[in-house]
FIDREN-631430 format. One record per residue (C-alpha): residue in one letter; residue number from 0; y, x, z. Coordinates in Angstrom, 3 decimals. Each point is the difference from the previous one (the first is absolute). Example, Ala and Ser with C-alpha at 12.3 -4.5 7.8 and 13.67 -1.06 7.14 Angstrom:
<pts>
PT	a	0	-4.500	12.300	7.800
PT	s	1	3.440	1.370	-0.660
</pts>
This chain:
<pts>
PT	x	0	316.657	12.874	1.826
PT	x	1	-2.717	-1.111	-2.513
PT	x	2	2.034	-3.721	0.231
PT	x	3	3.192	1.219	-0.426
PT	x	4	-0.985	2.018	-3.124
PT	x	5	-2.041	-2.369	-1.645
PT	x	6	2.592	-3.009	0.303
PT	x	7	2.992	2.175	-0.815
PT	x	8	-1.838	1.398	-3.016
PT	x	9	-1.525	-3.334	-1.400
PT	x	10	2.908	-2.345	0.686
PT	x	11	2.468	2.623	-1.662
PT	x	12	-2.216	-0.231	-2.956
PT	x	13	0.446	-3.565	-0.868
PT	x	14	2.833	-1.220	-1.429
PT	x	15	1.618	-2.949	2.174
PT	x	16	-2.875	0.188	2.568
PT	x	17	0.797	-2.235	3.218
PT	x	18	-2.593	0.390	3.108
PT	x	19	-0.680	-2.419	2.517
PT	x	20	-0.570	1.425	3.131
PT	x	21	-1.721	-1.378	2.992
PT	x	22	2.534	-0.171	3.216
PT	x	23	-2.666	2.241	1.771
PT	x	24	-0.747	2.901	-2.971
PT	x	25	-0.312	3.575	1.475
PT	x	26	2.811	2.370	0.625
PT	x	27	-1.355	1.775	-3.212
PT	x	28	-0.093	-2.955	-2.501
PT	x	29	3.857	-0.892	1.012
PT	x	30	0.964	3.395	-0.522
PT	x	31	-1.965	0.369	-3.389
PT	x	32	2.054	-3.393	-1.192
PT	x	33	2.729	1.594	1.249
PT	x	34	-0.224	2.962	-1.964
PT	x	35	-1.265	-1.910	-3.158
PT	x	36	3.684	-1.459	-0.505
PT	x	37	-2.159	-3.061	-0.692
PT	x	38	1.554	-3.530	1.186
PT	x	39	-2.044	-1.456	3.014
PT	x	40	-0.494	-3.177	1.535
PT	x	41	-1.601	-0.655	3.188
PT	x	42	-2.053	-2.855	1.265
PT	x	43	-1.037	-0.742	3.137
PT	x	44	-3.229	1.711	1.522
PT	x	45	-3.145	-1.551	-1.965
PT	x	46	1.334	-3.147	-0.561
PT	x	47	-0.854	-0.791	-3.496
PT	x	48	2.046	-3.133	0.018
PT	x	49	3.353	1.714	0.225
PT	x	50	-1.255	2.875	-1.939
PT	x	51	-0.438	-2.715	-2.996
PT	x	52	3.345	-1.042	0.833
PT	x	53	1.886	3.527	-0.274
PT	x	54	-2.266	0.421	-2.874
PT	x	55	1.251	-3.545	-1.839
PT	x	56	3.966	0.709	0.637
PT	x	57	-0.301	3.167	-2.222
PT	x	58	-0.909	0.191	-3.693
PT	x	59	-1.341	3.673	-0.579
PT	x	60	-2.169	1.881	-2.482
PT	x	61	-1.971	1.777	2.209
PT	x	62	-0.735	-0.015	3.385
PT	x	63	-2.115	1.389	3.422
PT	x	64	-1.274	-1.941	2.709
PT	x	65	-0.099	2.391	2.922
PT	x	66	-1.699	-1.605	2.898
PT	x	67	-0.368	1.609	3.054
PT	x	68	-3.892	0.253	1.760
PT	x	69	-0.591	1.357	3.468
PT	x	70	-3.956	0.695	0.931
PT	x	71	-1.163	-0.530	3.117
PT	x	72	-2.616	2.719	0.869
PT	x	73	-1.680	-0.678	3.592
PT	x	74	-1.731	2.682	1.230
PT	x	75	-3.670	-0.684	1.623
</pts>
């Protein structure tokens, strides 16, 4: 829930704000973008290269790189 808010809240606060999303973001992250009314693109999971090339092909004042990160905890 604390995703959703956060992204919906900040992203409806900027004027023209465009997010690009990892392919892999949390449920929560998508739904906050969702809720912002923000415009989203999407680039494939961490790869940077195709993330520069979404990022190139649109001309925006502000923008969000949301990249997804998944921890890996092992136990002992």
């Amino acid at each position: 829930m604390a995703n959703d808010a956060t992204l919906s809240t900040l992203c409806s606060k900027l004027p023209g704000c465009v997010i690009f999303s990892d392919a892999l973001n949390h449920a929560s992250m998508i739904q906050g973008i969702r809720h912002s009314g923000a415009t989203k693109h999407v680039f494939r999971h961490n790869d940077v290269a195709h993330l520069e090339q979404v990022k190139n092909s649109n001309r925006v004042n502000y923008f969000i790189y949301l990249f997804a990160f998944f921890p890996c905890f092992v136990a002992p």
